[in-house]
MIBALUM-559585 format. One record per residue (C-alpha): x, y, z; residue in three letters. Coordinates in steps of 0.02 Angstrom, whole numbers, padded with zeros to 5 digits, always signed. Example, Ala and Ser with C-alpha at 12.3 -4.5 7.8 and 13.67 -1.06 7.14 Angstrom:
+00615-00225+00390ALA;+00684-00053+00357SER;
***
This chain:
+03141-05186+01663UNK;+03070-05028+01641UNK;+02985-05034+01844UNK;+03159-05083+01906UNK;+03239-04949+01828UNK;+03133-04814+01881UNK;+03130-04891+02058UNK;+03308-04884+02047UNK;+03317-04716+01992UNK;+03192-04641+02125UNK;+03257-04766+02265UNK;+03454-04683+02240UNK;+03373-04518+02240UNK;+03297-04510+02396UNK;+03410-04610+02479UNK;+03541-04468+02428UNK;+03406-04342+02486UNK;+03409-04413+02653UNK;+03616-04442+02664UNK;+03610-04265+02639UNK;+03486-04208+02763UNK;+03548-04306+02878UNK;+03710-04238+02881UNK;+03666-04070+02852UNK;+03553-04104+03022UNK;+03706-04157+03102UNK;+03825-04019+03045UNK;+03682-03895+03102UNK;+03684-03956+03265UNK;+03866-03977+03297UNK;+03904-03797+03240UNK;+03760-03731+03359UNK;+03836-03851+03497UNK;+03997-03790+03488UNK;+03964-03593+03459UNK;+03839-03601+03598UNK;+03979-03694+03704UNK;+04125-03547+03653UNK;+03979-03402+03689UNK;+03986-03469+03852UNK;+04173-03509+03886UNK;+04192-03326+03806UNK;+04072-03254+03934UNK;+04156-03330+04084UNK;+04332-03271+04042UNK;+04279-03098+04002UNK;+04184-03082+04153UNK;+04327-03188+04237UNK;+04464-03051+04187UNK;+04361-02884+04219UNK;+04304-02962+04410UNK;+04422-03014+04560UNK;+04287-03122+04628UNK;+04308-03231+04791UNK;+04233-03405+04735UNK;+04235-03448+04908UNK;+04110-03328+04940UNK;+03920-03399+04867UNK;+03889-03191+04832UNK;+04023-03158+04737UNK;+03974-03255+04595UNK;+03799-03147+04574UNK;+03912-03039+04457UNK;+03870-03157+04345UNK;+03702-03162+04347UNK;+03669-03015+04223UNK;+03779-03094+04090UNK;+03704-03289+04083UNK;+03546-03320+04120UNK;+03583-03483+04233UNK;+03726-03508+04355UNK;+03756-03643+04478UNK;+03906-03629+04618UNK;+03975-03791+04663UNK;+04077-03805+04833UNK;+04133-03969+04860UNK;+03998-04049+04732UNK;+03854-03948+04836UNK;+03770-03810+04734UNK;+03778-03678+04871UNK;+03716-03533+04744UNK;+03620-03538+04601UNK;+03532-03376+04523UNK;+03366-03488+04472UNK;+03253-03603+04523UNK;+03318-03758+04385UNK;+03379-03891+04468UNK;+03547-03974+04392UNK;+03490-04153+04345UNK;+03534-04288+04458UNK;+03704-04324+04405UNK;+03746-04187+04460UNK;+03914-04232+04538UNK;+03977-04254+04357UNK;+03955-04038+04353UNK;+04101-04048+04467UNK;+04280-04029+04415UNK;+04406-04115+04522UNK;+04557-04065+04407UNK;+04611-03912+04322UNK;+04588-03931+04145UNK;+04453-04048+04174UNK;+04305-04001+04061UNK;+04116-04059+04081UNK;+03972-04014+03945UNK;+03804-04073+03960UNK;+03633-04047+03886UNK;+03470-04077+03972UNK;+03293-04084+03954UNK;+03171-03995+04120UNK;+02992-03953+04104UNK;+02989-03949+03928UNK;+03147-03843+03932UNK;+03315-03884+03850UNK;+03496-03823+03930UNK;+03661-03830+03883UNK;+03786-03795+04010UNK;+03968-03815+04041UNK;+04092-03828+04205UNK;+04232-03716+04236UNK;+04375-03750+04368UNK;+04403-03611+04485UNK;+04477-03720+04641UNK;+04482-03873+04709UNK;+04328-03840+04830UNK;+04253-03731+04687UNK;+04158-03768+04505UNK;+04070-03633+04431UNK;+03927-03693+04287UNK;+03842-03574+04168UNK;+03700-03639+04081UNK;+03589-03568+03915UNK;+03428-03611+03882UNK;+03434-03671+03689UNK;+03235-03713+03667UNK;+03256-03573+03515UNK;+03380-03716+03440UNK;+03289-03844+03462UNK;+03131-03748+03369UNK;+03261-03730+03244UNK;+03300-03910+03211UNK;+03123-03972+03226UNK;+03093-03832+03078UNK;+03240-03887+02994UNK;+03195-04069+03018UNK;+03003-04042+02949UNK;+03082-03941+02807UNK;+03183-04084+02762UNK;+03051-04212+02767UNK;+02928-04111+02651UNK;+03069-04076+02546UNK;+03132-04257+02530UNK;+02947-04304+02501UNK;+02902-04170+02351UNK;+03086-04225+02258UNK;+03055-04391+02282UNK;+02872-04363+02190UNK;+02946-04252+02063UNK;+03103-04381+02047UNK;+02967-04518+02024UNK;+02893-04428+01885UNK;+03034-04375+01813UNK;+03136-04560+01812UNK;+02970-04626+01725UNK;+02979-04494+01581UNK;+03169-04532+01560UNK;+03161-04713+01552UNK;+03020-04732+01440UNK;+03109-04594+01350UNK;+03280-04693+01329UNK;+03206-04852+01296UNK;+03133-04805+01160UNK;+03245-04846+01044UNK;+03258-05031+01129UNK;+03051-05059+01085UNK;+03099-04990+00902UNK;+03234-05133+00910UNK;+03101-05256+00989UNK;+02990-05210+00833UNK;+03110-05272+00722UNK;+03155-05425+00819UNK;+02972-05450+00826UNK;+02939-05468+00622UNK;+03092-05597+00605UNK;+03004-05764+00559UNK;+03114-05919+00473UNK;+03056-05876+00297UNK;+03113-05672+00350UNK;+03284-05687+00402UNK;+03315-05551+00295UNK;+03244-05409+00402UNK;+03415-05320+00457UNK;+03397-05175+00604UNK;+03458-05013+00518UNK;+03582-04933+00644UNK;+03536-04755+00562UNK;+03381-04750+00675UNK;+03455-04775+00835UNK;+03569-04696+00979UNK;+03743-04721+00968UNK;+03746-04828+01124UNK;+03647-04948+01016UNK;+03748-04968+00855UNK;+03836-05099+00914UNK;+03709-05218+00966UNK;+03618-05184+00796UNK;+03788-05229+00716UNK;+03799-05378+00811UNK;+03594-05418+00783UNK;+03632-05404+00594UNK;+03770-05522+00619UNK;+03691-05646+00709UNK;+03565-05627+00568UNK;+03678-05667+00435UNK;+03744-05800+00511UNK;+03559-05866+00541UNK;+03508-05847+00362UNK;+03673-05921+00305UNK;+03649-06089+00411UNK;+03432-06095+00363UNK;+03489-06078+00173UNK;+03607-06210+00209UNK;+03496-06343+00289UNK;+03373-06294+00154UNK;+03487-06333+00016UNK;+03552-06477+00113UNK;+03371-06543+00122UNK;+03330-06518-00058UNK;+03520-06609-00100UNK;+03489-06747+00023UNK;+03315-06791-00086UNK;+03386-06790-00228UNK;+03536-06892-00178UNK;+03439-07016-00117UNK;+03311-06994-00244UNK;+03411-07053-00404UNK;+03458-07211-00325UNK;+03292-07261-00257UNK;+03222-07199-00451UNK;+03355-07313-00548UNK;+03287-07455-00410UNK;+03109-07441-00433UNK;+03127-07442-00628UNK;+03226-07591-00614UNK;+03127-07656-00509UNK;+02975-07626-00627UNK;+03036-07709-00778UNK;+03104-07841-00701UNK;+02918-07872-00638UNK;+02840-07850-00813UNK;+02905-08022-00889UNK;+02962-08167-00827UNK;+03171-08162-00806UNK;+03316-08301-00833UNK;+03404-08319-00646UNK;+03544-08228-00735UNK;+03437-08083-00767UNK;+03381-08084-00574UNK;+03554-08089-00502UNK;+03621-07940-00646UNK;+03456-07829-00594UNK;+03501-07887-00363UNK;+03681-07844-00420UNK;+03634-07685-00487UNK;+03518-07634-00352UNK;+03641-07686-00229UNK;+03765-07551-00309UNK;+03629-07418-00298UNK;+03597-07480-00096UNK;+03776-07474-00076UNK;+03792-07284-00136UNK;+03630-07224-00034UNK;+03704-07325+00110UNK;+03881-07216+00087UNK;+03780-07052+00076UNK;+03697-07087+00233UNK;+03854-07130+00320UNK;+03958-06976+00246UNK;+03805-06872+00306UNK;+03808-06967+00455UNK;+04007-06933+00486UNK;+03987-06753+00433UNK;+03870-06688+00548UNK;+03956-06766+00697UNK;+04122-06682+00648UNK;+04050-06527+00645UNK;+03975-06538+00792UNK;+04096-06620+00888UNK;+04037-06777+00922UNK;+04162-06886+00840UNK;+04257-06978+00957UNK;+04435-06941+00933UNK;+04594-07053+00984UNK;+04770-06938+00963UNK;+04935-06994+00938UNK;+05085-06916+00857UNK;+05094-06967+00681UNK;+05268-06979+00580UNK;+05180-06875+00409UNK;+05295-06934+00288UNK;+05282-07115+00350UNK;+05076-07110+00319UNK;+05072-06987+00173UNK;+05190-07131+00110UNK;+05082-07275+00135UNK;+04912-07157+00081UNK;+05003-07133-00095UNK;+05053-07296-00119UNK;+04874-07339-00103UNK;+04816-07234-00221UNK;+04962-07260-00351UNK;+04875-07416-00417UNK;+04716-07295-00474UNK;+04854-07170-00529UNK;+04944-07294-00638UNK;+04790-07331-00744UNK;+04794-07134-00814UNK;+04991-07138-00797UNK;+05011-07000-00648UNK;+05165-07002-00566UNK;+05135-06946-00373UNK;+05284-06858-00287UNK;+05277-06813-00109UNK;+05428-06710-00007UNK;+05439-06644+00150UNK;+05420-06713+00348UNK;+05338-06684+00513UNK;+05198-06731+00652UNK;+05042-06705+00701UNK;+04956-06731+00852UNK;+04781-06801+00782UNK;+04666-06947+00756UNK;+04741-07057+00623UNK;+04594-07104+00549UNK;+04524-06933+00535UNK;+04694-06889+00454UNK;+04699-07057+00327UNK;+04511-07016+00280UNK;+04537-06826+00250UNK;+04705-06861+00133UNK;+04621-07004+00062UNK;+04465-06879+00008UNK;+04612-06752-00079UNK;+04716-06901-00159UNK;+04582-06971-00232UNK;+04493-06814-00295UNK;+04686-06749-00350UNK;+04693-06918-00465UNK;+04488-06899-00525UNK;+04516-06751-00608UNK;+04704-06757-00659UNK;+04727-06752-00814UNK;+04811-06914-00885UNK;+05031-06901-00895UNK;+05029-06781-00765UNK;+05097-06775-00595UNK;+05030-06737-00432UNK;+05145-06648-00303UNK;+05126-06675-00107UNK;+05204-06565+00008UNK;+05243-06563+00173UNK;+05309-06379+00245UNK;+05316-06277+00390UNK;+05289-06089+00373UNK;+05306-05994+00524UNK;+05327-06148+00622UNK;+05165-06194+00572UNK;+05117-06368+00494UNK;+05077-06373+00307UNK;+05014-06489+00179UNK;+04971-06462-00007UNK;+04910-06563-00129UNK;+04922-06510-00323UNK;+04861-06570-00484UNK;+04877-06548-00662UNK;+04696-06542-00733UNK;+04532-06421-00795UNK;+04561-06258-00692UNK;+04410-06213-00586UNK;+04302-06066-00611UNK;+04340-05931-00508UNK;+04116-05931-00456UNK;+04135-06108-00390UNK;+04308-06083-00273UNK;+04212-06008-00126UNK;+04067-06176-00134UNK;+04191-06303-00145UNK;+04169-06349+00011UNK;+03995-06354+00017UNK;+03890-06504+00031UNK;+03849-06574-00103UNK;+03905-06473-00229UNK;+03967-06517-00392UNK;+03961-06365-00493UNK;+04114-06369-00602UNK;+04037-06494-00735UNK;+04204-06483-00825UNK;+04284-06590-00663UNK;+04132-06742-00650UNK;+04119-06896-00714UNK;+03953-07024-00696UNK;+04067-07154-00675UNK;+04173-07107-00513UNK;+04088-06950-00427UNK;+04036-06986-00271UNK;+03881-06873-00181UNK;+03991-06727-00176UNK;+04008-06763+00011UNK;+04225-06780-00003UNK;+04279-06605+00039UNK;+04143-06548+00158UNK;+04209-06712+00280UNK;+04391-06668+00263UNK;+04362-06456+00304UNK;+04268-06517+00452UNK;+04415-06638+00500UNK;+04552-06480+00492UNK;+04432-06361+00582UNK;+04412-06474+00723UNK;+04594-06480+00748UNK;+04605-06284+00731UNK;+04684-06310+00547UNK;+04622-06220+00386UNK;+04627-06293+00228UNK;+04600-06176+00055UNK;+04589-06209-00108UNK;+04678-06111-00293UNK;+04646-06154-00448UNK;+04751-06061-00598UNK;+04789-06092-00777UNK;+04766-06285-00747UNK;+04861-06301-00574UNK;+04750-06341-00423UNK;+04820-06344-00261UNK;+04736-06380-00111UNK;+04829-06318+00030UNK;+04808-06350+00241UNK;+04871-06250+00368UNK;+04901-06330+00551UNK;+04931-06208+00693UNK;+05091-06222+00810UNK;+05050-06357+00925UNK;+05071-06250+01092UNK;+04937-06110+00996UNK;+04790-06226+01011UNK;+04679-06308+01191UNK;
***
């Protein structure tokens, strides 16, 4: 980067170098072309106005032979006077004006010598042409034109030079940012790039560096702790197994023993098998790799048939589920069914018993909303923000041996809403928890 930038710093120097000298070249030569043209217009009509010459007459035109230093009488395109030996070139019938107000200007090279001449109408038998010898311009333009080339040749050094010092100059502060870059490893994700130390132009890429950063050390943390949950969700099962296992081995068992002890490590197969499969689900939803089959649902239709299901659990602690509201949703119906179904049933779990569970249906801001509440233990205000987590199950006051599951629930169904765009939250206040999602208009969302 840094070559191409100092070859692209010299290269658009001299290239302006030479625009410039070539047009300055060009201007030179056109404003020596045309003064040298008037000086010689301007000679013939002075000498024009102050002589009554006979143009017929090849020795009247001598007059002019003290003011211009070459003059050539035409008479019916024959030169029948000229007051030197140059010879006009060869086209020399183009010297003679056929017209008044004709003009003719030409500029020729002989024996090393360089003219410029012009053709004035006296008659229609008659062209007079005065001709300067302009070999002091063209010593001038070679001069000019060797000035140019050393000068174009010394910036461009001196612009070489230069462009190296100011790019290695301004990326400085990019190899500072490189040596940061450089010492993040995976167990140093905390290295951050302290904007203090560089140029404004760079604050915002260290900003968004940082960011990036956080977000990095956020998702490593995660599939650490998801690693170290994972083996120990799997471990407890396969534990309880092996030391059934074990003492079944040590004695000699009734068949009734045998089937309790296959019965019991069927349970424990069954719950490993669920975590893998929740895992399983989970990582495909967040990745988008569940295959998804919309339709328009009627909500209050499946809400209605979801908490009908679940009243039979519900009746055993006497909860009373009420749900109001209506509206549809464009989504997968059993995404939707297994998301509500992870709410209901963790609603009911920690209800407390002779409560009642409200379901709502709303639509704020023509939005689509759903909330479930409970009655039960309120939840720490320190364990709101990891709800959601994998996983986790930090709000002892809300588990139970018996019917917590791998702590797997709410992680599926906040994937679910955030792959249809929705957002689902979660408040928890002197004994009322309400889980609440949010579905955007359907016309807001691809």
């Amino acid at each position: 980067m840094r070559r191409k930038l100092v070859l692209m710093f010299l290269g658009t120097t001299v290239a302006v170098h030479l625009i410039l000298s070539a047009v300055a070249q060009k201007m030179t030569k056109s404003y020596f072309y045309d003064s040298e043209s008037a000086h010689i217009e301007n000679k013939f009509n002075g000498l024009n106005e102050k002589s009554s010459l006979d143009y017929t007459d090849p020795k009247a035109v001598k007059h002019f032979g003290k003011a211009l230093i070459n003059i050539w009488n035409l008479t019916d395109n024959k030169v029948t006077y000229q007051n030197s030996p140059i010879l006009l070139p060869i086209e020399s019938n183009n010297f003679f004006l056929k017209n008044d107000g004709d003009e003719y200007t030409s500029m020729w090279e002989l024996e090393g010598n360089h003219y410029l001449s012009s053709s004035f109408f006296v008659n229609k038998e008659n062209t007079l042409v005065l001709g300067l010898n302009v070999n002091h311009h063209i010593e001038f333009f070679e001069a000019v034109g060797t000035l140019m080339f050393w000068f174009t040749t010394i910036v461009s050094l001196l612009a070489g030079i230069y462009s190296a010092v100011i790019v290695n100059n301004g990326l400085k502060p990019l190899k500072k940012l490189e040596g940061y870059l450089a010492r993040i490893r995976p167990g140093r994700l905390d290295i951050r790039v302290p904007k203090d130390e560089l140029p404004e132009e760079l604050e915002n890429l260290a900003e968004v560096q940082n960011s990036m950063l956080d977000r990095l050390d956020l998702g490593f943390q995660r599939l650490s702790d998801f690693s170290t949950d994972i083996a120990h969700e799997l471990r407890t099962p396969l534990t309880n197994m092996t030391t059934q296992m074990q003492v079944s081995l040590a004695n000699d068992r009734s068949p009734d023993e045998y089937r309790d002890i296959l019965g019991s490590n069927l349970e424990e197969l069954e719950r490993i098998t669920k975590t893998i499969n929740d895992t399983l689900y989970l990582a495909k939803a967040e990745n988008s790799l569940l295959y998804k089959n919309n339709e328009t649902l009627d909500l209050a239709k499946e809400m209605s048939q979801l908490i009908e299901y679940h009243n039979i659990i519900a009746e055993d602690k006497e909860i009373v589920i009420e749900f109001t509201g209506e509206g549809e949703l464009y989504i997968d119906k059993h995404m939707f069914q297994r998301a509500m179904n992870n709410l209901l049933s963790n609603a009911i779990r920690h209800a407390h018993e002779n409560t009642q569970i409200c379901v709502k249906i709303t639509h704020p801001n023509k939005s689509l909303g759903i909330s479930i509440s409970n009655i039960g233990d309120t939840i720490s205000e320190s364990t709101l923000p990891f709800i959601f987590d994998r996983f986790y199950r930090g709000d002892c006051s809300r588990e139970n041996d018996s019917t917590t599951g791998a702590g797997l629930g709410l992680a599926i169904t906040k994937s679910i809403i955030e792959t249809y765009h929705g957002v689902i939250s979660v408040t928890s206040k002197d004994g009322l928890t309400t889980f609440e999602i949010l579905f955007p208009p359907p016309n807001s969302t691809s």
